[in-house]
N, C-alpha and C positions, 0 to 999 in steps of 0.2 A: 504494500500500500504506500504510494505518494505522500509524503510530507503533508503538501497542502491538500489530498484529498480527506488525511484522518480528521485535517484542522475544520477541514467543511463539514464534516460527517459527526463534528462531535458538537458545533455551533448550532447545527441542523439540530440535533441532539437535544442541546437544551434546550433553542427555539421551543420544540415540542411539549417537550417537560413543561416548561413555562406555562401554556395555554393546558395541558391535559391533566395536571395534577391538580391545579387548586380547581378546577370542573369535578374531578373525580371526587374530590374530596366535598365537594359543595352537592355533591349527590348522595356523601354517606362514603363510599364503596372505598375512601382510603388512595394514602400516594401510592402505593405498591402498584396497583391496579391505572393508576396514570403515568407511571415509567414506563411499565409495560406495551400500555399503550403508545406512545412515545415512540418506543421499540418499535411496533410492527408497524406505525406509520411509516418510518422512517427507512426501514430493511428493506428485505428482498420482498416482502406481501404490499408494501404499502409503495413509497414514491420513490424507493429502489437509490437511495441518494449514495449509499455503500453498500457493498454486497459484503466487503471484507470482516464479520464478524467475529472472525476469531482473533481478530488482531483485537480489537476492541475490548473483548470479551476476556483476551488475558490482563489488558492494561487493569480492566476494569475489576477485575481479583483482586484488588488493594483494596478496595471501600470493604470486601468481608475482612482482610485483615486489619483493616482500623477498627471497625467495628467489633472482632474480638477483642481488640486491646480492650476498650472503653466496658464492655459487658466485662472482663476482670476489674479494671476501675472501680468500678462503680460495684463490687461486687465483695463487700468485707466479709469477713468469715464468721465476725458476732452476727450480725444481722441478716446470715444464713441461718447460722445454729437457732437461732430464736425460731424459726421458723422450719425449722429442719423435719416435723411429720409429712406438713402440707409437701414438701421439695422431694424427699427422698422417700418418701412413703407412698402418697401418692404419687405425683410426677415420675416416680421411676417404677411403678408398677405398670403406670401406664404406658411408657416406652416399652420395658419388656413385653408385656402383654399384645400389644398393637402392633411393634416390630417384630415382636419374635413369630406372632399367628401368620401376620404376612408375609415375611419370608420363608417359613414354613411352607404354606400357599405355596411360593413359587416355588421353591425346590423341587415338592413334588410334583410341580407340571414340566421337568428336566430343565427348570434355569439353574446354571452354576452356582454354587454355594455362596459365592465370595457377591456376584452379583446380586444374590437374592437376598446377601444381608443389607448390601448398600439400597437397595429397591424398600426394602421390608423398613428400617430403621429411615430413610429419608422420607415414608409417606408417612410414617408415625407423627413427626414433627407439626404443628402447627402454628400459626398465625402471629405471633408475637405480636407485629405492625398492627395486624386489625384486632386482637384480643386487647390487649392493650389500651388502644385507640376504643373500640366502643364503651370499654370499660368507664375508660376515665372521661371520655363526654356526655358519659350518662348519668356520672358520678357514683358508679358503684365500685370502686376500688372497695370500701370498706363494707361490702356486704358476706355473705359467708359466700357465695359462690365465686365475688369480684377474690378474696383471697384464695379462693381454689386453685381457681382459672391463675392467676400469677404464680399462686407455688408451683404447677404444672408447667409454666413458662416457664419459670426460670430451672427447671430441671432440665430441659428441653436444650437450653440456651448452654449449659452445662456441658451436656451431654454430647453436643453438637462436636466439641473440643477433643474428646476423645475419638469420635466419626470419622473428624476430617485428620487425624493423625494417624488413625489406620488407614485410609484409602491409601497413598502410596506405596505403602507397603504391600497392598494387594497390586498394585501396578506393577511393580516389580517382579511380582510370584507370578502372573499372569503373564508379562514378557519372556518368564525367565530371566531377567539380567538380576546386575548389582550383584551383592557381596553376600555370602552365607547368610543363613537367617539370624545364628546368634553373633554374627559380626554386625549385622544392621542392627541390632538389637542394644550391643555392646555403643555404638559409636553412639546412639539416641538416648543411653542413659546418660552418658558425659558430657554428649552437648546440653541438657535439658540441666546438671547439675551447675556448668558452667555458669549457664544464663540464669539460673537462679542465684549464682553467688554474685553473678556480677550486680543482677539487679536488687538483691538485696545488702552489698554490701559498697559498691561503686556509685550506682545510680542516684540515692539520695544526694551524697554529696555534690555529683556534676551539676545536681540541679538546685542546690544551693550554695554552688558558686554563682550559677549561672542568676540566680533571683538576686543574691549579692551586689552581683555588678550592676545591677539595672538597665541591663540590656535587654531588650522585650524579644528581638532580630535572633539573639543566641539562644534565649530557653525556647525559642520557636524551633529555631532547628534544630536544636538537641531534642526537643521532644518529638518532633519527624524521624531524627533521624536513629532514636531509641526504638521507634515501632518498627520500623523498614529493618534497623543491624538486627532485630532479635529476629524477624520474618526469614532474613537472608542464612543464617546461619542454621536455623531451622531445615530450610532445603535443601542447604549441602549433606544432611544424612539424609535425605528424601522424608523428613517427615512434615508435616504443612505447616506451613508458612503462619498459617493462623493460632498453630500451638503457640510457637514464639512470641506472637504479640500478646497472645492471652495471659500468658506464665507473667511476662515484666508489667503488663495490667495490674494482676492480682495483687504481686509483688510491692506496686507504688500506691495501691488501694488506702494503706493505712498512713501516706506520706502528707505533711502539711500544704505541697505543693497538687496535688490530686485533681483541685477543681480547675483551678488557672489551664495545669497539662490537657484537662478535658475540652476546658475550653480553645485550646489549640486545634487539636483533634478532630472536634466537632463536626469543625465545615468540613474538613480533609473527606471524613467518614459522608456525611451526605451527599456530598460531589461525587465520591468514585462509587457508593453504593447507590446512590441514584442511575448511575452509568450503568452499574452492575447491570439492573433490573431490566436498563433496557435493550442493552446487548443481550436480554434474553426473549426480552420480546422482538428483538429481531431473527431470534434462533427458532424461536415458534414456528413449525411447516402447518399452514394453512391449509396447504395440501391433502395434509391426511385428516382435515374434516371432510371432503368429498371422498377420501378413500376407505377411511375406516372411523368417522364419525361418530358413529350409530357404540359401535365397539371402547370410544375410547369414553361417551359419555356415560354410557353408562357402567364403563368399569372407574369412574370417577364416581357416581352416584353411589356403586357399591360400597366405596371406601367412606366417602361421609357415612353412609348408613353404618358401617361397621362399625369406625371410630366412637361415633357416637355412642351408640350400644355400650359399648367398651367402657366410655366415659362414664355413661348414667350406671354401669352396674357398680364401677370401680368405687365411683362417689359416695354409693349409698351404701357399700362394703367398709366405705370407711365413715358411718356415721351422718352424713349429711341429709337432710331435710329430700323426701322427693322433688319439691320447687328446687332447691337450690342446684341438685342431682341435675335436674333437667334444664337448667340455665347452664352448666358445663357444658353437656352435653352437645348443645345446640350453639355455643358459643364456638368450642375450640375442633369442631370435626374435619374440618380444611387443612389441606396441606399446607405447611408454611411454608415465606421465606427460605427458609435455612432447606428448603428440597432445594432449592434452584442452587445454592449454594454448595449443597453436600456434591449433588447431581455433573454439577459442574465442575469441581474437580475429581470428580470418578471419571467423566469423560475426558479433561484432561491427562489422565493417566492411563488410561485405556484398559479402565473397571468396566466401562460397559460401551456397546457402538453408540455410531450416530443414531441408527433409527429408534433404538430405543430408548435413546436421551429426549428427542423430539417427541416424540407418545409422552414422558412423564413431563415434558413440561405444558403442554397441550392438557392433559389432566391435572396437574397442577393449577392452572391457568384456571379453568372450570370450577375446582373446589374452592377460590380464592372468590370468582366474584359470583358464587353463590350464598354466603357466609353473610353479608348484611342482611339478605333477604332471611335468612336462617333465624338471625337474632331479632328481628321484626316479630317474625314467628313465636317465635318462645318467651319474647315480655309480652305477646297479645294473651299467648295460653297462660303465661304466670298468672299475670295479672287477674284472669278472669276465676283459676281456680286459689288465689290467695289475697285477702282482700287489702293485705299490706302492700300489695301491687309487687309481691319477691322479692323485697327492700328486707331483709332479715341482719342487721344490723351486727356485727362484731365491736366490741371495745377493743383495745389493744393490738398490737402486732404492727404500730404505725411504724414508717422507714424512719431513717433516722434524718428526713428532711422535710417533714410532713410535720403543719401544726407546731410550726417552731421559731423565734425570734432569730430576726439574717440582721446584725449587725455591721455596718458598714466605717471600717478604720477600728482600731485593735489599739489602739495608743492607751493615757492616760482616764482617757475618757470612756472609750469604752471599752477597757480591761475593766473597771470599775463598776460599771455594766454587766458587765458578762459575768463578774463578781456574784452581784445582787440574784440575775437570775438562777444562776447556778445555786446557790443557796436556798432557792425559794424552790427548787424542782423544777424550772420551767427551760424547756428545751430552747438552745440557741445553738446559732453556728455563726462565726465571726470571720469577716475577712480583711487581709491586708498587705498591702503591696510590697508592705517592710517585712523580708524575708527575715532579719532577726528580731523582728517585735514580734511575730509569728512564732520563729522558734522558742525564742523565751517564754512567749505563753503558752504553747506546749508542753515545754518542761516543766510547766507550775500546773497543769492537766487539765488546761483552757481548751474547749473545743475550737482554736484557732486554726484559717487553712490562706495558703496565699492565694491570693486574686484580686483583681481591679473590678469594684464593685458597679463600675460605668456599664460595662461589657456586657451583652446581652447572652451570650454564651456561658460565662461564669455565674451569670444570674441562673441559669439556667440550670447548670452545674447543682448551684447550691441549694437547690429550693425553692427557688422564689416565687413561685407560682402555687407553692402549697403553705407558704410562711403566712403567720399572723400578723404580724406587725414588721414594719424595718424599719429601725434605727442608724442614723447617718449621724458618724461620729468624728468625719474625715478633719482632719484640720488645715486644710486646704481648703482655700475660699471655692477655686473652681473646678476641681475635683470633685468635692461636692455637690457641686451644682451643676454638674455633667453625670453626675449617682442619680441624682433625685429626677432629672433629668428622664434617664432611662428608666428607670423603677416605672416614673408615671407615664410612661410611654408604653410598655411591654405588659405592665401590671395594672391596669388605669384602680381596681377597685382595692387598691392594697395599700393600709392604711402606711401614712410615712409621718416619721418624726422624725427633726433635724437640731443636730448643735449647729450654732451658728455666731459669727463673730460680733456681730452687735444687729440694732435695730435696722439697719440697711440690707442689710447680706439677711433677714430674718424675709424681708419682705419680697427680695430675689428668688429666697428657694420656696415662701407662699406661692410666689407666682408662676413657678415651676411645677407645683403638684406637691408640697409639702403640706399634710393637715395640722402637724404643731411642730413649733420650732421654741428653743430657747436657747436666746443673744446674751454668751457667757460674760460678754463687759456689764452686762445690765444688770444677769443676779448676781455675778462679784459685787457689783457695788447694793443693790438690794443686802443681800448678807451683813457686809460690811455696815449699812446703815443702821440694819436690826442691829448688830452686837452691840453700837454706836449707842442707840436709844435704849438697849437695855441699862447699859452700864450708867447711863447719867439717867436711869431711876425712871424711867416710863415704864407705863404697865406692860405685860405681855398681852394681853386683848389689844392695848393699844398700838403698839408695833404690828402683830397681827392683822389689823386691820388696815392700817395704812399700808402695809406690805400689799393685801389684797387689790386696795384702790386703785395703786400703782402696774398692778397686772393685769389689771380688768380691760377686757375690749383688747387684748394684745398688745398692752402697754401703750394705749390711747393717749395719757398725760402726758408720757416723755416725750411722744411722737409728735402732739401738739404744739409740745414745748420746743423739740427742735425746728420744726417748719415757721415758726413764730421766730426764734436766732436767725434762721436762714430768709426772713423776709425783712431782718431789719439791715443785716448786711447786706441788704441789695442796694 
């Protein structure tokens, strides 16, 4: 492929994206299903603008390895184990059970073993994107079935890790090449020990030199080029590329630097797995709906039917409600994401041909945008046999960035802060671009992490869309007021409180989206005045209440009073 053919082919690319995804999405049915689309516009079915897909199609294998990284990120080991029935009890019942029955299935209709596991275990997988996604616009994250459905996902998301580290290795035994088995075996434990020492005992430091310096240029590319060394070094013993990112993920999960690295990441991961998706949907053969149509929908329909089944018995094996049972059920029967993913690199390893790479994504394709309609389905039937409408509520098991105070600057003011809450029980997470005011407040067991609380990524990162309240403690006048800034832009209903340097800068970040502020020159001298009139023998009512007067309306009197100075020096 041409230079400037790949550059037209990938401009064409988003062009598409752009108009098909936020459509797809404004109909319910999810971005997944608008890349896709995208895809087949854009390929060999639609306006034919590239044919050369598998150029694409490898480039575009880096959006799943950024996207491992980030699923270790984000993925601590308390706030597994907290949840560890739902993950490993369920979710991995139901992978054995779904994968093991289907590749079963196929073996005994003469498919290869090795194929019939990657076939069996990649149609288990479902939907993360749309499970997920209807979840939390529906706002059932907190219901018993919203925690089902995620502890099943993120087994799922787990599990994925171990998939994509065995296919190679069947590619090899299936070529016949590469090195004896316990040689391959032997060189995958040393590399995997390696990248664990490295990232657990190198990594932290590079990237507090690197927050150190205050170079934003250098932790960008050390945190690129952290995912990409672990992905590379991974392949040199043929194991995927995605174990690598996932390991040094996991690894910096518990680092102060975490959310800033994610927000690095972020776009990387949406760009190349947006690509991903649609280098799949240009892989899609349209073809084999007039050739074998009839055959592939309905061995798609089979598979929702089965999953599901699978799901409703598995759920109520373990205790859950029949409503809630059948919200699983009906939720997660769809092949996910991570088919295309898995699928994709079996193909590239040559686990399985072309034609029956095209059939699973073709079916895939089918169980993905049948799955809204599915969940329409099952809140009409909840609702009508439950009259709570399947709203069965859960207390606890919240992440640890759900319903929590996101403090903004880590300094004097709000260490201080984060102090109070801490004492009081009340969940915060505090951010700050001073890599050693972060680490010191770590080491005293402040939930502090570095990141610029401006950034719509790190907001994103930390919470902020599930946060109570934020507090901006930056002391920076326009730092600040580039926070409050974004908050009320991204977050318009989230309440904002602001330190601020006196009555001027108070009325800046009001007019920015700030609902309270307090101008620390103003209560310095408030305090000041009370300790003043204490001492020289005024009552405490009486200081009290002039302390009020002077606050009332947003410090009305001083305000009046300085615009009164300011018009007589004119």
């Amino acid at each position: 492929m041409q230079q400037e053919d790949l550059l037209l082919a990938v401009v064409v690319l988003m062009l598409a994206a752009a108009i098909s995804v936020p459509f797809f999405r404004w109909l319910g049915l999810g971005s997944v299903i608008g890349f896709l689309t995208a895809g087949v516009v854009v390929g060999p079915w639609g306006l034919k603008i590239t044919t050369e897909v598998e150029t694409i199609r490898h480039f575009s294998e880096f959006g799943v390895v950024f996207l491992l990284f980030l699923i270790g990120l984000e993925l601590r080991l308390s706030k597994l184990w907290g949840i560890r029935r739902v993950v490993f009890g369920l979710g991995g019942s139901q992978i054995m059970v779904t994968g093991g029955l289907i590749a079963v299935y196929a073996w005994a209709f003469g498919v290869p073993w090795n194929v019939a596991l990657v076939v069996g275990f990649g149609l288990s997988m479902s939907s993360t994107a749309f499970g997920l996604q209807i979840l939390t616009e529906k706002g059932e994250m907190g219901t018993r079935h919203g925690r089902a459905s995620f502890g099943i996902l993120l087994m799922q998301d787990l599990a994925v890790v171990p998939m994509l580290a065995i296919v190679p290795f069947m590619g090899e035994m299936t070529r016949g090449q590469g090195d004896p088995y316990w040689v391959a075996v032997l060189k995958a434990v040393v590399v995997i020990i390696c990248v664990v020492a490295f990232g657990r005992y190198v990594l932290p430091r590079v990237f507090r030199a690197m927050a150190t310096s205050g170079n934003t240029g250098s932790f960008t590319g050390v945190a690129i080029m952290t995912v990409l060394g672990a992905a590379w070094v991974m392949e040199q013993v043929n194991l995927s590329m995605a174990l690598g990112a996932f390991l040094v993920g996991l690894l910096l999960s518990d680092s102060e630097y975490r959310h800033q690295i994610e927000a690095v990441i972020q776009p990387l991961r949406e760009f190349l797995l947006g690509l991903f998706f649609m280098a799949v949907g240009m892989s899609i053969d349209f073809g084999l709906i007039t050739e074998s149509g009839f055959v592939v929908f309905g061995t798609a329909l089979s598979v929702l039917v089965f999953k599901a089944l699978a799901l409703y018995v598995l759920c109520r094996l373990a205790g859950y409600t029949k409503i809630s049972s059948f919200r699983v059920s009906l939720l997660l029967p769809q092949v996910g994401e991570f088919g295309f993913v898995l699928f994709g690199v079996a193909i590239a390893h040559s686990v399985i041909d072309e034609h029956l790479f095209k059939h699973l994504l073709l079916l895939i394709a089918m169980t993905m945008a049948l799955t809204p309609f599915l969940d329409v389905i099952s809140t009409r039937i909840a609702n009508r046999l439950d009259g709570t409408k399947g709203l069965d509520m859960e207390d606890g098991l919240h992440g640890e960035s759900e319903h929590h105070v996101l403090i903004a600057g880590f300094g004097r003011v709000g260490g201080t802060i984060a102090m109070m809450l801490r004492n009081s029980d009340v969940p915060y997470l505090a951010l700050d671009i001073n890599a050693k005011v972060v680490e010191n407040g770590r080491a005293r067991g402040f939930h502090a992490f570095y990141g610029d609380a401006s950034k719509a990524s790190v907001l994103q990162a930390a919470g902020a869309g599930y946060a109570k309240l934020v507090i901006i403690t930056i002391d920076n006048q326009e730092a600040a007021e580039r926070a409050v800034s974004a908050i009320r832009y991204l977050y318009p209903g989230l309440p904002i409180q602001a330190r601020t340097f006196d009555l001027a800068h108070s009325e800046k970040l009001h007019s920015l989206g700030a609902n309270f502020t307090v101008p620390e020159h103003v209560e310095i001298s408030l305090q000041l005045g009370r300790e003043a009139l204490l001492h020289l023998g005024r009552t405490e009512s009486y200081v009290t209440d002039l302390v009020d007067d002077i606050r009332q309306n947003d410090y009305a009197v001083l305000r009046n009073t300085a615009y009164a100075k300011s018009r007589q020096s004119v």
